[in-house]
C-alpha positions in Angstrom: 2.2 -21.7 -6.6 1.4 -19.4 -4.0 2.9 -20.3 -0.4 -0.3 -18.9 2.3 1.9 -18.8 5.1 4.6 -16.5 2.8 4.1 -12.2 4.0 2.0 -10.9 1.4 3.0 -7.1 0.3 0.7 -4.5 -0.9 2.5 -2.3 -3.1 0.4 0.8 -4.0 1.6 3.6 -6.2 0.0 7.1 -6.5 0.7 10.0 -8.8 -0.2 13.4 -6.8 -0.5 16.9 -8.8 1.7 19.1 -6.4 -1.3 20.8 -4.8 -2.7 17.8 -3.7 -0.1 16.8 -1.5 -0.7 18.5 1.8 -4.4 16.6 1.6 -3.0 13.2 0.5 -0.5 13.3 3.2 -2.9 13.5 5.8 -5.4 11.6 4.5 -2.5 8.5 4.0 -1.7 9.1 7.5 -5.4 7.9 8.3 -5.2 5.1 6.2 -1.8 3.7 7.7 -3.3 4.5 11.5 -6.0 2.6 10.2 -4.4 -0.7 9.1 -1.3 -0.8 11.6 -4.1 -1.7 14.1 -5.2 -4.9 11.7 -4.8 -8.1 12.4 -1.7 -10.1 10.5 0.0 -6.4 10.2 3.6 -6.7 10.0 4.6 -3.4 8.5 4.2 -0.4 6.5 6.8 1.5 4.6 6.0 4.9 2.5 8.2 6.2 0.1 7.9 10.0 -2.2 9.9 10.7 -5.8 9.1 14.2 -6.2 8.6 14.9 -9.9 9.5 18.1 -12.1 6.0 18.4 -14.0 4.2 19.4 -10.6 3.7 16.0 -9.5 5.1 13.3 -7.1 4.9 9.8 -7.0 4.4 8.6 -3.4 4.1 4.6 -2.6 3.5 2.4 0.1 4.5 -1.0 1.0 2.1 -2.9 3.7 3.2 -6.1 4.7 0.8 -8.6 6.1 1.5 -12.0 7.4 -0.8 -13.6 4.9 -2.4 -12.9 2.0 -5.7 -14.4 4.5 -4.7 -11.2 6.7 -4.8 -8.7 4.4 -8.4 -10.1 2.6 -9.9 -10.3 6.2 -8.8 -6.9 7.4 -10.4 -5.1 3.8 -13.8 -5.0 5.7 -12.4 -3.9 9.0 -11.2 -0.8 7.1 -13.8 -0.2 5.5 -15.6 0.3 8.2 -13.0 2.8 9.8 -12.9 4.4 7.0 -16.6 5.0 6.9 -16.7 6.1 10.6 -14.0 8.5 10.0 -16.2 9.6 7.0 -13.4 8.9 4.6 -13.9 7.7 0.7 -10.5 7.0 -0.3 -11.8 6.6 -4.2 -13.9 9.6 -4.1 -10.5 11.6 -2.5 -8.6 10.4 -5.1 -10.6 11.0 -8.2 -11.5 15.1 -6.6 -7.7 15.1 -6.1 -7.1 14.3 -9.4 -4.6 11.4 -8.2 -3.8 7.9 -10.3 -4.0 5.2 -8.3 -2.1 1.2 -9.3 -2.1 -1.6 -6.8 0.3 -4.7 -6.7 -0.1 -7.9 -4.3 3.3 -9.4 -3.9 4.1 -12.9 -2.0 7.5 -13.1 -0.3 9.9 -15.8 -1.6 11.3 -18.0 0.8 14.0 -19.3 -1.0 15.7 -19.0 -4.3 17.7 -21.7 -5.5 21.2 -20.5 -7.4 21.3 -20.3 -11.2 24.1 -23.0 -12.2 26.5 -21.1 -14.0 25.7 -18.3 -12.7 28.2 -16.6 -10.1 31.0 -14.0 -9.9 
């Protein structure tokens, strides 16, 4: 069961051909410019695993206060992203990058496995 008042974390995972990079970059900038001004943003975190076949793998972890946060801020952005004349689908797909995206909920509490221990 989902807890609505658990931080919700968008985990989102992109493969970028080499060449692309400079262009993601900046266009990822936009995007996290974008939502850190969106109400129920906590956080944002990015991290890059540069590959040896002339790819990376860059991800990003946004946390929002509420899963409620993150679904009311999607048209918010849309609309920046529109005003900034930005189509983050249409940059991916010229850029040749693979996109995945995971919703996670925080968990408050874990209880202890019995038998479990060191």
């Amino acid at each position: 069961m989902e807890d609505e008042a658990a931080e919700h974390v968008i985990i989102d995972r992109f493969v970028v051909p080499k060449a692309a990079m400079p262009d993601f970059r900046t266009r990822i900038a936009l995007s996290m410019q974008i939502i850190a001004k969106q109400a129920g943003f906590v956080s944002n975190k990015s991290y890059e695993q540069v590959g040896h076949n002339d790819e990376s793998t860059y991800i990003t972890l946004v946390t929002w206060r509420s899963r409620e946060d993150f679904e009311e801020s999607l048209p918010c952005v849309q609309t920046e992203y529109e005003r900034a004349s930005y189509d983050p689908s249409k940059m991916m797909e010229s850029l040749h990058i693979a996109f995945d995206r995971g919703i996670y909920t925080e968990v408050k509490s874990q209880r202890p496995v019995e038998g479990a221990g060191a």
